[in-house]
C-alpha positions as CSV (number, residue, x, y, z in Angstrom):
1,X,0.0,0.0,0.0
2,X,1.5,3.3,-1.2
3,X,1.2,6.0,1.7
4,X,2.9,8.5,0.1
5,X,3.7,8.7,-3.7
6,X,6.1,10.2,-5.7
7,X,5.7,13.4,-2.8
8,X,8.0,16.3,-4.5
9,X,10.0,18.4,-2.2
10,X,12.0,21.4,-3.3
11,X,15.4,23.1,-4.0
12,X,14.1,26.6,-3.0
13,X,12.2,27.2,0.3
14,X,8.6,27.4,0.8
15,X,6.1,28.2,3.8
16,X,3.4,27.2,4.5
17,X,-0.3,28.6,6.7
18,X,-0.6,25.6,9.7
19,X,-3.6,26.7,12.2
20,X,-2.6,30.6,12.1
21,X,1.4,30.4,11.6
22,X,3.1,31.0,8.5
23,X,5.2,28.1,8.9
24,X,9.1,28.2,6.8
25,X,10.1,25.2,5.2
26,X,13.7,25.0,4.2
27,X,15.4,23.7,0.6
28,X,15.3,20.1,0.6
29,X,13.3,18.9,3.4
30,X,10.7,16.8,3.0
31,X,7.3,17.9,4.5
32,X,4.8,14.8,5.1
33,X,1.7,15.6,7.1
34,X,0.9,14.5,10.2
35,X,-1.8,14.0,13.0
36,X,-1.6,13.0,17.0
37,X,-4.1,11.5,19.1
38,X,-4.4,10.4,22.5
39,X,-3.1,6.3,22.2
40,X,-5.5,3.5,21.3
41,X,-8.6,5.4,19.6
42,X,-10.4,2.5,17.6
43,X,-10.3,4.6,14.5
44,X,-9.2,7.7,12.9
45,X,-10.9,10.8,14.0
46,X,-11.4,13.7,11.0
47,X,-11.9,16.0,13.5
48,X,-8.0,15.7,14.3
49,X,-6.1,18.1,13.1
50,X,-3.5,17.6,10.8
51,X,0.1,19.8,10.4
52,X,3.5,19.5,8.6
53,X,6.7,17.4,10.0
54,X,10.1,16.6,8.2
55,X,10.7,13.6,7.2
56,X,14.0,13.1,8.9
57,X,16.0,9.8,8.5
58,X,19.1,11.4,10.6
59,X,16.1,11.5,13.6
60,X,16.9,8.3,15.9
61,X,13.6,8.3,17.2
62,X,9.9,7.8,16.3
63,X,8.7,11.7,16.7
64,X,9.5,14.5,18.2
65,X,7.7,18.0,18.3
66,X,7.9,21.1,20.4
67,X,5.4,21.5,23.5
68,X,3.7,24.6,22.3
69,X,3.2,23.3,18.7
70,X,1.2,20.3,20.0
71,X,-0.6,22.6,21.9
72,X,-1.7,25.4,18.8
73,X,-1.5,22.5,16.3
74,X,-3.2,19.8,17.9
75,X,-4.6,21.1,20.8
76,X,-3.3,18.6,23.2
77,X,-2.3,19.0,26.5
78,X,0.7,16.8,26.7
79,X,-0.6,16.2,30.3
80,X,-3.3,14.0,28.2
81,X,-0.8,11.6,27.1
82,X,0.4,9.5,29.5
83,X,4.5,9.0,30.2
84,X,6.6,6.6,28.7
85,X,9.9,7.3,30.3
86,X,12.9,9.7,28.4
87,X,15.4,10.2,26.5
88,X,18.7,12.1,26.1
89,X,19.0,14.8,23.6
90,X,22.3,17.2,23.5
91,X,22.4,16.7,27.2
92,X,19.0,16.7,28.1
93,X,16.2,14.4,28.8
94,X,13.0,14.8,27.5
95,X,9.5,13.1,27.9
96,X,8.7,10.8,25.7
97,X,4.3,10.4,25.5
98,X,2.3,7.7,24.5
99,X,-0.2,8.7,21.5
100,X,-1.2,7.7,18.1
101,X,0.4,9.5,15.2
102,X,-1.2,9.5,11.6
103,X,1.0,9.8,8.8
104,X,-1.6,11.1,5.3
105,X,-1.1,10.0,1.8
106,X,-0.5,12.7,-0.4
107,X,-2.0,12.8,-3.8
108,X,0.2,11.5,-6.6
109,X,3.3,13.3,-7.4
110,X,1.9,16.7,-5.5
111,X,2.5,17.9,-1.9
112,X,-1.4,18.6,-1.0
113,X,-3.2,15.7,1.4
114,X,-5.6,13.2,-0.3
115,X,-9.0,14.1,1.0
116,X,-10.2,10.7,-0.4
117,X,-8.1,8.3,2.0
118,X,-7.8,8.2,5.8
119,X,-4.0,8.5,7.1
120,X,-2.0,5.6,8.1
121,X,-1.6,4.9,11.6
122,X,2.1,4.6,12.7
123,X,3.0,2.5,15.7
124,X,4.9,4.4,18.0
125,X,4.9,2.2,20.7
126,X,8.0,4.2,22.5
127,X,6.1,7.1,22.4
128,X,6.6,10.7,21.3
129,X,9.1,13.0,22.2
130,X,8.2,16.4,22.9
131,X,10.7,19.2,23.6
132,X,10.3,22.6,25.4
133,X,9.9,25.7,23.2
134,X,13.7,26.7,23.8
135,X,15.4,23.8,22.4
136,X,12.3,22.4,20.1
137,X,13.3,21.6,16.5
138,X,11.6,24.1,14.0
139,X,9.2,21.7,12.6
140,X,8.1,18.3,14.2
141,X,10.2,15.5,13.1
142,X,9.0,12.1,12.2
143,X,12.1,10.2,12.7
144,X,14.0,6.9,11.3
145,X,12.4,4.5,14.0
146,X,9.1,5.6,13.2
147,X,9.8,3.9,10.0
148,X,11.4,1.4,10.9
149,X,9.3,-0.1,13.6
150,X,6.3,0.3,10.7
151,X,8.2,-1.8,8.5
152,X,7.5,0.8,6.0
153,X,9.5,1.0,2.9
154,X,11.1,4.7,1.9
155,X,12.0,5.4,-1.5
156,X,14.2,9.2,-1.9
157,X,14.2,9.9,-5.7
158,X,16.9,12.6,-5.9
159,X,16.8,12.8,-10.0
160,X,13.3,13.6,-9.9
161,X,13.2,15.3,-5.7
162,X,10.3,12.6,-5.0
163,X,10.2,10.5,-2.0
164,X,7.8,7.7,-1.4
165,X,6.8,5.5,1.6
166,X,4.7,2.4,1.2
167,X,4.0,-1.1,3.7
168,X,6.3,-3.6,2.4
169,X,5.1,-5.5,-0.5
170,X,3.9,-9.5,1.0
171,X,6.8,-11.4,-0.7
172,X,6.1,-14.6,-2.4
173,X,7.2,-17.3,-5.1
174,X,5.5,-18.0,-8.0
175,X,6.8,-21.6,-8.1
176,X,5.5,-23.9,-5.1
């Protein structure tokens, strides 16, 4: 199942309006959208609200996002989501929260959401980092684990700037 196809990112920057903010996105980042809920909802909510995060393979960990962005962009009080221990960050620890994060396709070889599919819900079963506002990365980050722990294959297309992330394909052999 393609999640996101053939998603173009950009040599020049861009910004974008998320909830109010006028939100800079540097030269070659890849934006994906996003969504967190409180953990174990049955299904997807539309009401959720959805905002950009860099796809970041150099992140070690499933998510990470800055307290007062959850609270304007999602508006959750990370007081909802219950504790799943820390980690250490350039000499800090930080909270790590359990919750469910959605990951939405994007339509084919454009940037804009699919409003015809439901997002993808990414096991992040460590939980979700967030940071305080003074050392918060710029955008949320949805990291290399994330990935990983999904089992989700990611394709970066640097002739044509395109990334793409699907499940993995169920393998089998033609020949019994």
């Amino acid at each position: 199942m393609k999640i996101l196809d053939r998603l173009p990112y950009s040599h020049e920057p861009v910004t974008l309006a998320v909830r109010g903010d006028a939100v800079k996105v540097k030269p070659y980042q890849i934006v994906v959208w996003v969504s967190i809920s409180v953990e174990g909802l049955p299904a997807w909510d539309p009401r959720t609200p959805r905002f950009p995060a860099i796809l970041d393979t150099g992140h070690n960990h499933n998510f990470a996002i800055g307290r007062s962005q959850l609270l304007r962009w999602t508006g959750l009080d990370p007081r909802l989501l219950a504790p799943r221990g820390t980690i250490r960050d350039k000499g800090q620890r930080l909270p790590l929260h359990a919750a469910d994060l959605w990951l939405f396709p994007n339509r084919p070889g454009f940037p804009d959401v699919r409003v015809d599919a439901e997002p993808y819900r990414l096991r992040v079963e460590d939980g979700i980092a967030i940071y305080p506002d003074a050392s918060a990365p710029r955008l949320p980050l949805l990291g290399l684990r994330a990935l990983t722990l999904n089992r989700l294959r990611t394709v970066i297309d640097g002739d044509r700037m395109q990334a793409s992330i699907g499940t993995a394909l169920p393998w089998w052999w033609p020949f019994s």
